[in-house]
MITOR-373526 format. One record per residue: residue in three letters; x, y, z of N, C-alpha, C in turn. Coordinates in steps of 0.2 Angstrom, whole numbers, plus 5000, padded with zeros to 4 digits. Each point is the difference from the previous one (the first is absolute). Last residue first. Layout:
residues N
ALAXYZXYZXYZ ...
END
This chain:
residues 504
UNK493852814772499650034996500050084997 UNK501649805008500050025003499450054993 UNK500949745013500050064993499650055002 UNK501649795006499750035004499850074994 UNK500949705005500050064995499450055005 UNK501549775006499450045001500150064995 UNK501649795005499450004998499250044999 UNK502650095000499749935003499449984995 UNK499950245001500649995004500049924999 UNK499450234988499949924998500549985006 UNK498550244994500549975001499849945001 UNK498950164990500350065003500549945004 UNK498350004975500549965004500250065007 UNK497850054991500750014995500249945005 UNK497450044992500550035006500749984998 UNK497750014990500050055004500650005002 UNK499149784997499850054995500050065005 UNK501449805007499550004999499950064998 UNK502349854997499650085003499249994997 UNK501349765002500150074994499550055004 UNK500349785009500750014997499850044996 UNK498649935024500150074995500549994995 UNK500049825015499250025000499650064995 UNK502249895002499849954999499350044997 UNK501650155012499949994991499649954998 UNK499650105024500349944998500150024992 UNK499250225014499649925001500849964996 UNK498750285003500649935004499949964998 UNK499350264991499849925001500649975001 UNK499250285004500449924997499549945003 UNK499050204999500350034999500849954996 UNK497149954999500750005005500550044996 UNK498149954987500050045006500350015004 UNK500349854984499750034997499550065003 UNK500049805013500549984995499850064993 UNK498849915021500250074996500650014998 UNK499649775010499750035002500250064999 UNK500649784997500550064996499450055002 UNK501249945017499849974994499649954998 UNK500050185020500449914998499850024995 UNK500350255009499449934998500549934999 UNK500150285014500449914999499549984997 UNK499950265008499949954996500749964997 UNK500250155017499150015002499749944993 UNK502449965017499750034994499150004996 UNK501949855012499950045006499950064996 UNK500349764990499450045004499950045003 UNK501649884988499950054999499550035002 UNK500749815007500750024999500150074998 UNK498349814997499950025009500650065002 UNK499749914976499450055004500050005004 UNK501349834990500350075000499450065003 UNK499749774996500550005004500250055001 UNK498450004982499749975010500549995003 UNK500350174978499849945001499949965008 UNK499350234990500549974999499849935002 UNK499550294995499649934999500749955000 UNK499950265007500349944999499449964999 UNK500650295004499449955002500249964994 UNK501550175014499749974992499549945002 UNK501650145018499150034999499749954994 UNK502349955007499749985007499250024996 UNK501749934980500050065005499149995004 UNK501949814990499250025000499850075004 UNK502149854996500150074995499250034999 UNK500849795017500150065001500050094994 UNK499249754997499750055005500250075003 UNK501349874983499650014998499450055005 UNK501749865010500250074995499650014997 UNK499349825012500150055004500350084995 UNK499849794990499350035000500250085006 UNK501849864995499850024993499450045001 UNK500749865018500450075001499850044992 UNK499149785004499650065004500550074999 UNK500649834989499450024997499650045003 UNK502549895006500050054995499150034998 UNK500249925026500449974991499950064996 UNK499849995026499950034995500449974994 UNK499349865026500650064995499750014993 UNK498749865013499950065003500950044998 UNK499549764993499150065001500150055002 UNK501949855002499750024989499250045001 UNK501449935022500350074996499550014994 UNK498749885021500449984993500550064995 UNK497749995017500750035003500849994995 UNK497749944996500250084997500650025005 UNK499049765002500150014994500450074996 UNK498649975022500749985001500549994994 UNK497749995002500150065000500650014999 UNK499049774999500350054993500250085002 UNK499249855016500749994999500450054993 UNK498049945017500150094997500849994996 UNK498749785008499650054997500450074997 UNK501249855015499849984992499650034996 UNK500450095022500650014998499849964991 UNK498249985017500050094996500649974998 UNK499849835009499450004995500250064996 UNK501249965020500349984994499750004993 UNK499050095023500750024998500249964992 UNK498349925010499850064997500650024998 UNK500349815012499749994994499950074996 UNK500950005021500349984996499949994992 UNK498350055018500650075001500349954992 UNK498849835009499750054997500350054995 UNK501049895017500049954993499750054996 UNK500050055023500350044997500249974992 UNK498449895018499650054995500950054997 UNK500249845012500349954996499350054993 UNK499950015026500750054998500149974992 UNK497549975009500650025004500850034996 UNK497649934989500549965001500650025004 UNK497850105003499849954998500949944999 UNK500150245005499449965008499949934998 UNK501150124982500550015007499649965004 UNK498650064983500649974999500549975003 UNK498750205004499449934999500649944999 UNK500750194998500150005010499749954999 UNK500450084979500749975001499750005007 UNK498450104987499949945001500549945002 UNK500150285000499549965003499749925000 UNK501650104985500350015007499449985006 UNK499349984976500849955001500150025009 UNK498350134992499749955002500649964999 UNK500850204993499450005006499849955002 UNK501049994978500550025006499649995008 UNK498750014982500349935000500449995006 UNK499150214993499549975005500249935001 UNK501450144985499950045008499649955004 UNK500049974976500749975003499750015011 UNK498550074981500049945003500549985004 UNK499850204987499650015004499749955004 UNK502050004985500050045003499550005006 UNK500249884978499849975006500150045005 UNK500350084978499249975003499849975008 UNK502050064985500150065005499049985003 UNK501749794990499750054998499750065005 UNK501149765001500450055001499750064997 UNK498649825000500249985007500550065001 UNK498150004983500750014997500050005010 UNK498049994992500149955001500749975001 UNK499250194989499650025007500349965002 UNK500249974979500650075003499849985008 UNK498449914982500749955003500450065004 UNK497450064994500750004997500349975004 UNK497849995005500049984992500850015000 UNK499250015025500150024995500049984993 UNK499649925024499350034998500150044991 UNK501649965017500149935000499149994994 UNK501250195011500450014993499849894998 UNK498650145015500150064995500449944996 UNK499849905020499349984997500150054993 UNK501750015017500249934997499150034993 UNK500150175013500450004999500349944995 UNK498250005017499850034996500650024994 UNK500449855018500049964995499550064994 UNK501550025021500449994992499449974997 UNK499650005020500250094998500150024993 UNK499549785013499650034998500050064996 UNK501649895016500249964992499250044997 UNK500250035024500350054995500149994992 UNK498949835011499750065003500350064995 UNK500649784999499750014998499850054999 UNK502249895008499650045002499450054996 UNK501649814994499649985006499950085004 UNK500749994978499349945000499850005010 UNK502150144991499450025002499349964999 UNK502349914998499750025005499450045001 UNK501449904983499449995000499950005008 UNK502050064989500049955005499249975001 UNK500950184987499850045008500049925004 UNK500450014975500650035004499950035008 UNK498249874987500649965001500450055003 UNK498150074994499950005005500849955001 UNK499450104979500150065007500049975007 UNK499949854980500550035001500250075003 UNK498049874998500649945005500550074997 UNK498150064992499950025005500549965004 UNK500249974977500250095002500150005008 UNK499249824989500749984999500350085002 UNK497549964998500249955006500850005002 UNK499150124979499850055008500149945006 UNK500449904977500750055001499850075007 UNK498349814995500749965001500550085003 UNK497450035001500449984995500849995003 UNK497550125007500349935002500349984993 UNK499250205000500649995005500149965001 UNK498450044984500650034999500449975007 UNK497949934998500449964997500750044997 UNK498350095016500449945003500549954994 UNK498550234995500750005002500349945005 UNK497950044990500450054997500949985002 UNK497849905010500249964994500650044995 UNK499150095020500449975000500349974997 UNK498450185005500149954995500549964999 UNK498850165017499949975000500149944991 UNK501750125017499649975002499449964997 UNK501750094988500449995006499449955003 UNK499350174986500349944997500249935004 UNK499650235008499349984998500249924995 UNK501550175001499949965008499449964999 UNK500650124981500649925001499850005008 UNK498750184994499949924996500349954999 UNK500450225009499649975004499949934995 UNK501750124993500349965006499249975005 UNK500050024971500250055008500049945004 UNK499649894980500550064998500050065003 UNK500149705004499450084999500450044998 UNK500549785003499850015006499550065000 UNK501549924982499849955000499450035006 UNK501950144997499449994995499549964998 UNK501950065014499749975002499350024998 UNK502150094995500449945002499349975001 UNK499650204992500049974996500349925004 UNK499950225010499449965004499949934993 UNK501650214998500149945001499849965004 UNK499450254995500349934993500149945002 UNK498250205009500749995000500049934997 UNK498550194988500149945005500649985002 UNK500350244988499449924997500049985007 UNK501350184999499450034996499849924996 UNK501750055018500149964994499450014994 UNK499950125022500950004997499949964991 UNK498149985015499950074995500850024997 UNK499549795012499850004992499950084998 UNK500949925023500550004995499749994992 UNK498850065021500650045001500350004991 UNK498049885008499850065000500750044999 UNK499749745000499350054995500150055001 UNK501749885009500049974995499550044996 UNK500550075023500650004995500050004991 UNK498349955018500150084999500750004995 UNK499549795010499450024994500250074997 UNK501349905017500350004994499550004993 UNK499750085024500450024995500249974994 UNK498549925015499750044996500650044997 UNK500549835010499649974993499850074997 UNK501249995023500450004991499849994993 UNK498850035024500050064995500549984995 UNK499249805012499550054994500250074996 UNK501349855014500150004994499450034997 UNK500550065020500850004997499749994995 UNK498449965017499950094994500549994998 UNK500049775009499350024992500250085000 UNK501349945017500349974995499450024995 UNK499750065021500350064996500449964995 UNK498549865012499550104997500450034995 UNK500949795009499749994996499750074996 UNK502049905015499750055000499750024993 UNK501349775008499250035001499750075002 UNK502349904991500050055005499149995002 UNK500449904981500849965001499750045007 UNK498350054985500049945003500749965004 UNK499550234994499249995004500349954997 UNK501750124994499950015008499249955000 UNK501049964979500349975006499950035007 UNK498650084983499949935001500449975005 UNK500650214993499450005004499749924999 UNK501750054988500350015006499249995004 UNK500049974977500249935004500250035008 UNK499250164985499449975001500449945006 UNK501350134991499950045004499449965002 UNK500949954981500649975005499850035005 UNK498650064984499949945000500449965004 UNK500450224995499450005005499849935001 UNK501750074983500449985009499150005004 UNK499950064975499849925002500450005008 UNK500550224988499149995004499949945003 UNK502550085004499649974992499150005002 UNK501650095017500449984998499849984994 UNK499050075019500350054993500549984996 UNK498949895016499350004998500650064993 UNK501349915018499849964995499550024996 UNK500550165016500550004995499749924997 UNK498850015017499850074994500550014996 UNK500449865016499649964995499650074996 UNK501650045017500449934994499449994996 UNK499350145016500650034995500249984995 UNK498649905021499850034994500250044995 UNK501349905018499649944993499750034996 UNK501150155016500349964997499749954991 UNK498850095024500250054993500549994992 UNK499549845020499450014997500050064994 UNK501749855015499750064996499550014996 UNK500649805016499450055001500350064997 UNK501049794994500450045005499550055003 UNK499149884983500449945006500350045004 UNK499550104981499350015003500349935009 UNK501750094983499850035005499550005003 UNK500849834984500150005007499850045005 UNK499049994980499749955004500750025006 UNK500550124984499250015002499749955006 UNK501949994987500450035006499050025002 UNK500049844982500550005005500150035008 UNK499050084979499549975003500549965006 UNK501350124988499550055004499649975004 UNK501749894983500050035007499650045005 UNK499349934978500249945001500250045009 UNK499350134984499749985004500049945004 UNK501350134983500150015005499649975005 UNK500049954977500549955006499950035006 UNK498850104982499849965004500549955004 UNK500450164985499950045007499649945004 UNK502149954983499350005002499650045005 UNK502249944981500050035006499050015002 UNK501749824984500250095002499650025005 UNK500349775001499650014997499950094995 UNK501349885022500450014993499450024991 UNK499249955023500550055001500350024993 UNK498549815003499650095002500550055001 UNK500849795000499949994994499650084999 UNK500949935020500450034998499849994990 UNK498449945018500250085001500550004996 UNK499249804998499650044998500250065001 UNK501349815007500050024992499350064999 UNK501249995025499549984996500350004993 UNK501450065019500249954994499249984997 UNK499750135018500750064996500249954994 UNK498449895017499750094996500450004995 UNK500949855015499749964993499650064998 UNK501050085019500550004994499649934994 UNK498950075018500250064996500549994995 UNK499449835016499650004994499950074998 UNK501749955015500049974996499449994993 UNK500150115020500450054997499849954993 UNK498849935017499550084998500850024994 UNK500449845015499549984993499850054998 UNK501350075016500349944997499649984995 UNK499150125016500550054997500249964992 UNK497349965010500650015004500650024995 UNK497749954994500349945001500850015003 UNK498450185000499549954997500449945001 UNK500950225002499350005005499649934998 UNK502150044986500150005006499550005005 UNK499650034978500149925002499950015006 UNK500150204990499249985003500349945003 UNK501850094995499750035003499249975002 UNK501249934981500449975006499850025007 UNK499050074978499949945001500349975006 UNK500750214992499250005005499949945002 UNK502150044991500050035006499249985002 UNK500349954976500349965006499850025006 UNK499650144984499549945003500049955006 UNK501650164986499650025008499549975003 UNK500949984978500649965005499650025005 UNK498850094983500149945000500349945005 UNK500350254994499349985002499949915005 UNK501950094987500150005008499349985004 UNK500249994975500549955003499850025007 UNK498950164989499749945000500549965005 UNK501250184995499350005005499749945001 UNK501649994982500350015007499450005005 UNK499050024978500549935000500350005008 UNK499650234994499449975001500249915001 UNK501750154992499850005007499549975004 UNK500749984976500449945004499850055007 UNK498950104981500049955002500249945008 UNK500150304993500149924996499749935004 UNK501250255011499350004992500149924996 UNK500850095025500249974996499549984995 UNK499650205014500649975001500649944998 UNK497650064995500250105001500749975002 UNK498449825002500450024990500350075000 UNK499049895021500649994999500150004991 UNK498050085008500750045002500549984999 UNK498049864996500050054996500850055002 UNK498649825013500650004995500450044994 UNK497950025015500650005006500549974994 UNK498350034987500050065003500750005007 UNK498949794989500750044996500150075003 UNK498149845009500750035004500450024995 UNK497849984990500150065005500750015005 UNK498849864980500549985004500250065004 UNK498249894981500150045005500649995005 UNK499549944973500149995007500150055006 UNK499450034978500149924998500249985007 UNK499350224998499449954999500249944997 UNK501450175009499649975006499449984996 UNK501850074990500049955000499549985007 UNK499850194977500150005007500249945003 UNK500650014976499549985002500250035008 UNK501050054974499850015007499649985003 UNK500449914975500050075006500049985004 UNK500249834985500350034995499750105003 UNK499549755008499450034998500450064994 UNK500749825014500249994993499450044998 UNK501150055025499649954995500150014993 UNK501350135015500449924999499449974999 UNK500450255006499849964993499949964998 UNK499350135023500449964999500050004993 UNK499450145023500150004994500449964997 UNK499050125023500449924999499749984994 UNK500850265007499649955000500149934998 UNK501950225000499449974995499249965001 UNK502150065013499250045002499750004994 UNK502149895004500050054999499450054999 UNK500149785010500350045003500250074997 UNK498549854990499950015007500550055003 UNK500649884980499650064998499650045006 UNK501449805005500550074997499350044997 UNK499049815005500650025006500350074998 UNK498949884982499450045005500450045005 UNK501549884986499850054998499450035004 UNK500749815008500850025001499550094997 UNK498949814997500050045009500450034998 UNK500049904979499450055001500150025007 UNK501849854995499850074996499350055001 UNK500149775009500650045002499850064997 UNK498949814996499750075003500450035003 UNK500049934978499650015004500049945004 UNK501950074989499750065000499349995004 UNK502149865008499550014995499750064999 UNK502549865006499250035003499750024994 UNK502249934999499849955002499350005001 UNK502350134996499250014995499549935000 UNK502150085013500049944994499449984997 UNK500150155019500350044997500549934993 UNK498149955013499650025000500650064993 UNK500649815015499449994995500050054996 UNK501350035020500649994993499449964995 UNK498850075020500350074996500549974994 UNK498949855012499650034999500050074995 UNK501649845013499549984995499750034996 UNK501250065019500250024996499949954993 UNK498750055021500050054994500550004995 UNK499649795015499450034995500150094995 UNK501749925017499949944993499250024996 UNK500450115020500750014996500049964993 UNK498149985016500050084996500750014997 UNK499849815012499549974997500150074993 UNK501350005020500149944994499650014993 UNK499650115020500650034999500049964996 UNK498449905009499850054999500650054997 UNK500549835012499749964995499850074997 UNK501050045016500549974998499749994993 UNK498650055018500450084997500649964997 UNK498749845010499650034996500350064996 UNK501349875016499949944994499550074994 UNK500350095022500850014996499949964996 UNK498149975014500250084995500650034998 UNK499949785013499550014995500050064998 UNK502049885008499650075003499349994993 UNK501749785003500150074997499250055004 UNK501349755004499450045004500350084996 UNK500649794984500250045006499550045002 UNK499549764989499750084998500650035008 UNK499949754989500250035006499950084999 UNK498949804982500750045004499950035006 UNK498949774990500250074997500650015005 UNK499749764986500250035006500150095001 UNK498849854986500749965001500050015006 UNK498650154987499549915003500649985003 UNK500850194991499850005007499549955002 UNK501349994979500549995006499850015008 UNK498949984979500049945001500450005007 UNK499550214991499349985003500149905000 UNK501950174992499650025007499649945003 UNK500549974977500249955004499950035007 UNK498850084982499849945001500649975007 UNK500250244995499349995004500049905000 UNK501750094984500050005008499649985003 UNK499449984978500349955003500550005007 UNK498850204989499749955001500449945003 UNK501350164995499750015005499449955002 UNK501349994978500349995007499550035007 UNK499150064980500349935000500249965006 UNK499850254997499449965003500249934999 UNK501650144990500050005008499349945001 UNK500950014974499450015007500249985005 UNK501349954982499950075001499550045004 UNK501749764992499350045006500250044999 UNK500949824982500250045006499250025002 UNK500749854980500249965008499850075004 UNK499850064977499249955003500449985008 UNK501750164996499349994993499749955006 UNK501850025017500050044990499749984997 UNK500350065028500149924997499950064992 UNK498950145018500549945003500149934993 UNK499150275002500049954999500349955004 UNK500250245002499450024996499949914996 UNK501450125019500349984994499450004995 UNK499850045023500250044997500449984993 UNK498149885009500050085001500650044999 UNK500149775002499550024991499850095001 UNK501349905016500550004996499550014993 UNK498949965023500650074997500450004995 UNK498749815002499550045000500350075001 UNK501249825003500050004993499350044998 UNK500949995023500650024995499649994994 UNK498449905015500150075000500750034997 UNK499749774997499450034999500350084998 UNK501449895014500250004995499350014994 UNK499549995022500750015000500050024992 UNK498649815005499950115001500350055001 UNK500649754997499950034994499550065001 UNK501149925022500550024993499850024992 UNK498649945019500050055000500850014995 UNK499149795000499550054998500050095002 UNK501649815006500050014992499350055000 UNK500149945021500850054999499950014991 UNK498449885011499750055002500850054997 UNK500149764998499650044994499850065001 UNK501349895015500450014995499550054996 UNK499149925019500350075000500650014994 UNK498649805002499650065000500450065000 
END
């Protein structure tokens, strides 16, 4: 036994060198024989960890729970921003929806209003009628100090990592220091947060933390606190009222405070009626647009409720389907399917689970997609309150548990680890060819360009994707692939690589 517990940590050992050695070499081995995916290697880490701790686990040093959390947490923000940011400056982002926040954001702060170009409608559209998002406003400044994108990415990032702290805080009142630390850090190694991370950037991630810190400070008796967090969640996208519905659910059935769990979710219903019928169709001068996910159920929100209950022939045979049964194991695998065993709370997630499980589009059903945002937080929730139920029932052999989720998220988010890699994030010749070309774009000219490049030019009152007014624009950006002769009206103004840049 103790031979094979030695050979199995020697080939983790050596796992882990050929997982830094594809980071910074960009391979191991030459042609068809070699590995260029970190994740490769890592999966097959997690397989042996997990032969070596059925074997025999480990001995965890008595580390300070809030030194493991501020560790994990410092980790998590170091490595996720510089994913985030060397993504984004390797043209790895996107125009939508990077590009368009970044332009509402910037046009916000320069007291333009929250104005966007980035539909293919080919004008301006006000953006609070393709979405309402009132916290860009507290976002908006840091464009007076670092104008661009890669700030926002950072916020988010930190956004993000601070969740930790909540999660380890509520824990601590619910399952004490030591567990409370360790399921912050299966938080910080979720696949779903770091897939929502890297996604370019979402006002709805922010929700992910808040409902978090909401439920802690309602646990701690701030009362002033909770209501804060969850008015910042309500401002965060109109559909966060949905995520505000599941809070009030979890105070009237995880907390038994019923009365003030049904007002929580009534008023979020009513705001997110008022959002949907009265705020954001006079911005958009039609109906709001994306009640389309659930066309099958109605074409308003009273009619898809009205669905819900009484026609359910509308929607049992959408959800019950193989790849929403393969979605909902893979949100709860990284938590260790702890939150089954706490029903109660487990309820918070399910107005939330029900929007994207309820949907016609596959994206909703995307486990690393910015959807899950207003699910994650309630998983998290009923994971820490269902690790005491577990603990009572299988005493000390509940930290397997702990183990299994720990190494779940590591195979799950393993691809993320994919962008730590030098060939992802150094600049080759194509981005540096685009970059030069970005740079001859004067800051006022209004651009149509290509989707890797519109988040780079966005800090200006007209950006369109291509080819959207083409023949209108000042310059046109994009690939030769995609433009190899000047469009009518405009002259060659430079060739860098693979990009061409013209100028009308």
């Amino acid at each position: 036994m103790t031979a094979l517990v030695r050979l199995l940590d020697a080939l983790a050992a050596a796992l882990v060198l050929g997982v830094l050695w594809i980071w910074a070499a960009g391979a191991i081995g030459v042609g068809r024989a070699g590995v260029d995916r970190a994740e490769d290697l890592i999966v097959a880490l997690v397989v042996v960890l997990g032969a070596r701790w059925i074997l025999r686990s480990w001995r965890l040093p008595p580390l300070a729970p809030p030194r493991v959390v501020a560790v994990g947490v410092a980790l998590y923000v170091a490595v996720m921003t510089f994913i985030t940011v060397t993504r984004h400056y390797a043209l790895r982002t996107h125009a939508l929806d990077l590009g368009q926040y970044v332009q509402v954001i910037w046009n916000i702060a320069m007291g333009h209003g929250p104005w966007s170009t980035m539909p293919t409608l080919g004008r301006p559209i006000n953006f609070w009628g393709e979405h309402f998002s009132p916290v860009f406003y507290l976002l908006a400044p840091l464009q007076w100090v670092w104008p661009g994108a890669a700030v926002l990415l950072v916020v988010q990032t930190l956004v993000l990592g601070a969740g930790g702290i909540a999660v380890f805080k509520f824990g601590e009142r619910v399952v004490g220091p030591r567990a409370a630390a360790t399921l912050a850090t299966v938080f910080l190694l979720n696949p779903s947060l770091h897939g929502i991370n890297l996604r370019d950037i979402h006002p709805a991630a922010f929700a992910i933390t808040l409902l978090v810190a909401a439920a802690w400070a309602y646990e701690a008796g701030r009362w002033g606190w909770c209501a804060a967090a969850l008015v910042l969640t309500l401002a965060c996208r109109e559909d966060a009222a949905v995520a505000v519905v599941g809070f009030g659910v979890w105070l009237a059935l995880a907390r038994g405070r019923w009365a003030l769990g049904a007002a929580v979710a009534a008023v979020s219903v009513l705001v997110l009626w008022v959002d949907l019928a009265l705020v954001m169709p006079p911005y958009r001068g039609e109906p709001y647009s994306h009640l389309h996910r659930w066309r099958h159920l109605g074409d308003s929100l009273p009619d898809i409720l009205a669905s819900l209950v009484f026609r359910p022939w509308r929607w049992i045979a959408v959800v019950a389907t193989w790849p929403k049964l393969v979605y909902l194991l893979a949100l709860l695998a990284p938590l260790g399917f702890l939150p089954l065993l706490a029903p109660r709370a487990l309820a918070a997630a399910v107005p939330a689970l029900a929007m994207n499980l309820l949907s016609l589009d596959p994206i909703l059903i995307n486990r690393r997609a910015q959807y899950q945002a207003y699910v994650l937080p309630f998983l998290v929730l009923a994971a820490v309150e269902g690790f005491p139920r577990l603990k009572r029932w299988q005493g000390r052999r509940a930290v397997h548990v702990l183990a299994f989720a720990l190494l779940a998220s590591l195979a799950l988010t393993s691809r993320t680890l994919n962008d730590l890699t030098i060939t992802k994030w150094r600049l080759g010749p194509e981005p540096l060819a685009a970059w030069a070309l970005i740079a001859r774009v004067p800051a006022e000219a209004s651009v149509t360009a290509n989707d890797r490049v519109v988040p780079h030019l966005s800090t200006r009152r007209e950006i369109y994707l291509h080819p959207v007014n083409i023949g209108r624009s000042e310059y046109v950006l994009n690939r030769i692939e995609t433009l190899p002769a000047a469009p009518e009206g405009y002259r060659l103004a430079g060739r860098e690589g693979g990009w061409v840049l013209y100028q009308r």
